[in-house]
NURO-54348 format. One record per residue: residue in three letters; x, z, y of N, C-alpha, C in turn; residue number from 1. Coordinates in steps of 0.1 Angstrom, whole numbers, always signed. Last residue first. Layout:
code,n.c1,n.c3,n.c2,ca.c1,ca.c3,ca.c2,c.c1,c.c3,c.c2,pos
ala,X,Z,Y,X,Z,Y,X,Z,Y,NUM
...
//
This chain:
code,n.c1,n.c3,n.c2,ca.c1,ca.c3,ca.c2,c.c1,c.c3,c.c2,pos
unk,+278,-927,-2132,+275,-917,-2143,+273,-934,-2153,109
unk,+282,-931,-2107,+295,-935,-2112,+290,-928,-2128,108
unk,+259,-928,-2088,+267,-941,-2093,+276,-940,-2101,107
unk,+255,-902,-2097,+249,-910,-2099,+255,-924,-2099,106
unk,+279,-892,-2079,+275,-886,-2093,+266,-898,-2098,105
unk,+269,-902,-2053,+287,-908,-2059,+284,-903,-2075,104
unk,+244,-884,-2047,+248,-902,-2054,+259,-909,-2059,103
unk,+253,-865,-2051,+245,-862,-2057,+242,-880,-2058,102
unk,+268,-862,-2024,+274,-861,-2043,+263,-868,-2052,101
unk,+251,-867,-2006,+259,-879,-2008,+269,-876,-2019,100
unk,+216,-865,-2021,+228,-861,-2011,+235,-871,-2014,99
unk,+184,-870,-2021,+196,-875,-2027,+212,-873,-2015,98
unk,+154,-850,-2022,+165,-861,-2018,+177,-863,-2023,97
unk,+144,-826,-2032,+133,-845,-2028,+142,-851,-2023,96
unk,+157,-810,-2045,+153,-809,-2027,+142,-823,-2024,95
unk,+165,-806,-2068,+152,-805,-2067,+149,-804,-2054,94
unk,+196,-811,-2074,+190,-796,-2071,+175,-799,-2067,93
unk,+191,-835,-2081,+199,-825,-2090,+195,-813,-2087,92
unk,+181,-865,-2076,+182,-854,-2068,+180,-844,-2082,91
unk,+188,-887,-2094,+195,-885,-2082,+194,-874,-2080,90
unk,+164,-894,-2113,+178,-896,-2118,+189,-889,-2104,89
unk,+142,-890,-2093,+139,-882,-2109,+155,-882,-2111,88
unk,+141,-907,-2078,+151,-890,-2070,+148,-885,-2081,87
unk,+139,-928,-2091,+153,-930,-2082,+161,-914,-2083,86
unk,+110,-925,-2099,+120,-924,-2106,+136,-925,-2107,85
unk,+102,-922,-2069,+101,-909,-2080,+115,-910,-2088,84
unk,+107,-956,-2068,+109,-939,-2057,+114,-931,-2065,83
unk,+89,-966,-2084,+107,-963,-2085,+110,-956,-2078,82
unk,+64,-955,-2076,+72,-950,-2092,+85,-957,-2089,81
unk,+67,-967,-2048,+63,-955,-2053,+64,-950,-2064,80
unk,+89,-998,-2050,+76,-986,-2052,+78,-976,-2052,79
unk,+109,-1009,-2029,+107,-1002,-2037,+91,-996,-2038,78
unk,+104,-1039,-2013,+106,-1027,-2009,+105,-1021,-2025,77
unk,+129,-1075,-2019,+113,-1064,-2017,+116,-1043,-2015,76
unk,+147,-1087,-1994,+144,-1083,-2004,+133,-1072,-2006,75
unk,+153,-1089,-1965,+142,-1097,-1973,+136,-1094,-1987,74
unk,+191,-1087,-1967,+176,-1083,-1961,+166,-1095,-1968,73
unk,+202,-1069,-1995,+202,-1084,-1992,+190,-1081,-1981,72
unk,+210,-1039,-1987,+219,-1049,-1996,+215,-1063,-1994,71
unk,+191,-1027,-1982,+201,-1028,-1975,+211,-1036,-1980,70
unk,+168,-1040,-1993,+172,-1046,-1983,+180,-1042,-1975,69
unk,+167,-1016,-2012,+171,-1031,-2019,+172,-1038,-2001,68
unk,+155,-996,-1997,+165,-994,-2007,+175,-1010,-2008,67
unk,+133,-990,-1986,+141,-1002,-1982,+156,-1000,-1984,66
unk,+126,-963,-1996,+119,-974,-2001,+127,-987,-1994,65
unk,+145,-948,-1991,+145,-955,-2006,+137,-969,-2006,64
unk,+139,-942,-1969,+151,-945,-1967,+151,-952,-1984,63
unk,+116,-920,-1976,+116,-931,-1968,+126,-942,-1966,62
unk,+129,-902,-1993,+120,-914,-1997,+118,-922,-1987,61
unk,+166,-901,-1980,+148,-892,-1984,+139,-907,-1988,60
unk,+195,-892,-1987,+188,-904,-1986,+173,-901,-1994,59
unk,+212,-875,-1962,+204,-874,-1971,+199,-886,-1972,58
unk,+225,-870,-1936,+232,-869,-1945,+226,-868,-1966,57
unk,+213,-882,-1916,+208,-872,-1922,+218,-862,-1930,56
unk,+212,-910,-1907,+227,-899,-1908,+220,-891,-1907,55
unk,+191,-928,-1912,+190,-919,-1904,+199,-908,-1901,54
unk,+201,-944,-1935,+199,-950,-1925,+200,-940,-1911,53
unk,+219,-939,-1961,+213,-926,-1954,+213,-929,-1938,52
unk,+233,-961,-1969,+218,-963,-1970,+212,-949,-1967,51
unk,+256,-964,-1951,+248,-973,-1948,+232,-968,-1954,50
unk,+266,-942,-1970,+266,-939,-1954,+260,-954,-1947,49
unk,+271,-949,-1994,+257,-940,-1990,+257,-938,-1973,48
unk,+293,-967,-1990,+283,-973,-1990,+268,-962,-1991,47
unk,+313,-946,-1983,+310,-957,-1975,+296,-963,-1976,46
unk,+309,-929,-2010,+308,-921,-1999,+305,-930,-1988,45
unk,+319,-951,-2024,+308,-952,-2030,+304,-939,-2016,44
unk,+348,-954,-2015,+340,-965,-2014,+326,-963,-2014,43
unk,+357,-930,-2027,+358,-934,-2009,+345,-942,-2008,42
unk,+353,-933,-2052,+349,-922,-2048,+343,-922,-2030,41
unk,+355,-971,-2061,+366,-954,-2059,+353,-951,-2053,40
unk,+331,-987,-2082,+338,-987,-2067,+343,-975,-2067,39
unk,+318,-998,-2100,+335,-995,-2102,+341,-995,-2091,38
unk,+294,-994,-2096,+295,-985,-2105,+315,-987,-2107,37
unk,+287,-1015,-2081,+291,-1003,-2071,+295,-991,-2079,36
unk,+280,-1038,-2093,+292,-1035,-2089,+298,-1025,-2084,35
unk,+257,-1048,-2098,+259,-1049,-2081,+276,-1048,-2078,34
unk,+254,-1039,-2124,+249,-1057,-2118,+258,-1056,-2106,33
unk,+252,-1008,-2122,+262,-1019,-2121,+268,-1028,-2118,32
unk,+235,-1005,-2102,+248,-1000,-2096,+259,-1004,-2107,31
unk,+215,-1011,-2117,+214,-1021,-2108,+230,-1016,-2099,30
unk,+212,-995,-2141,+214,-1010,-2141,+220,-1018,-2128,29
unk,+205,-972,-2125,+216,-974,-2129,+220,-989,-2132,28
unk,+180,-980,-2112,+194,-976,-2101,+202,-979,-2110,27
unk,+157,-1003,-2118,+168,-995,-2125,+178,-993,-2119,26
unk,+130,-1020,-2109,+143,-1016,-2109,+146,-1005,-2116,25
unk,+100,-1031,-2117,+116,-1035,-2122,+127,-1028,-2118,24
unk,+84,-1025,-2099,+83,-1013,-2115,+99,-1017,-2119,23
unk,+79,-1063,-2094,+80,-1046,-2091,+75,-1035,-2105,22
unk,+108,-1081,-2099,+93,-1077,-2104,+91,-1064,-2100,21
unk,+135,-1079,-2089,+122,-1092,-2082,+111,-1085,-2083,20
unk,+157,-1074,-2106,+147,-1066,-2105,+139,-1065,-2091,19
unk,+176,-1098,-2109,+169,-1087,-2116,+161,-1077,-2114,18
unk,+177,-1100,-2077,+170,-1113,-2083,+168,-1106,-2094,17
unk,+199,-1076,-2074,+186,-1082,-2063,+175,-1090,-2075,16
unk,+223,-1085,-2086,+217,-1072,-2093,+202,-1071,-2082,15
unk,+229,-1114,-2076,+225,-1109,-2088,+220,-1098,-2094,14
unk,+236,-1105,-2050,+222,-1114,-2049,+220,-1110,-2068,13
unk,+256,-1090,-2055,+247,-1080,-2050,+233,-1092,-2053,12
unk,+273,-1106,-2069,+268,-1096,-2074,+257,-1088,-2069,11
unk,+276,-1121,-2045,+269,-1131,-2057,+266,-1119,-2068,10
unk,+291,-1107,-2024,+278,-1105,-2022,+271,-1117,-2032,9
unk,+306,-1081,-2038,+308,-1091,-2038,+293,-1095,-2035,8
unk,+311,-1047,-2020,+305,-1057,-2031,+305,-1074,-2027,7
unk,+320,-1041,-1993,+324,-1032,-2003,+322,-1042,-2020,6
unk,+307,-1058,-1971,+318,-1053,-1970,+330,-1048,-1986,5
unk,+277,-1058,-1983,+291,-1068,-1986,+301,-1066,-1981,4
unk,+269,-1037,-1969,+269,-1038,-1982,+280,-1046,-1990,3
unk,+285,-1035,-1940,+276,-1038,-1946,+279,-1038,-1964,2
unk,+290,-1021,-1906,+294,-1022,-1920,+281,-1026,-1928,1
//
């Protein structure tokens, strides 16, 4: 399964190409642009289960930083301040990671 399974993939290249510049992204911005902010409950449980690479059932900083290339490969890596500022907006209970509520909450906020 893939990102485009779920998102249109001229939204996904669109919510990609906005935030090119690094420092540039914005999860929530970009879970619009992308589309994944009007995806059902199912859908958005589907799509953390591609970016919790390691079925952890957690998506840890390592797994952020190649954030954006689960969606288009090639796409740049996440920094280190969008990291932080990913699990600043995501992780709820203060564990350093992002569960799979704790993202369906986030996408859909």
């Amino acid at each position: 399964m893939t990102m485009s399974d779920f998102l249109n993939p001229s939204d996904i290249a669109a919510a990609v190409q906005d935030c090119q510049a690094p420092d540039s992204f914005n999860c929530r911005k970009f879970f619009q642009l992308s589309g994944m902010s009007k995806k059902s409950s199912s859908q958005i449980k589907d799509m953390f289960q591609i970016l919790d690479h390691d079925k952890s059932g957690f998506i840890e900083k390592e797994e952020l930083c190649y954030f954006l290339q689960r969606f288009e490969p090639g796409a740049r890596l996440l920094t280190p301040t969008e990291i932080e500022k990913f699990l600043a907006t995501g992780d709820h209970d203060g564990d350093g990671k992002v569960g799979a509520e704790e993202f369906q909450e986030m996408v859909q906020s």
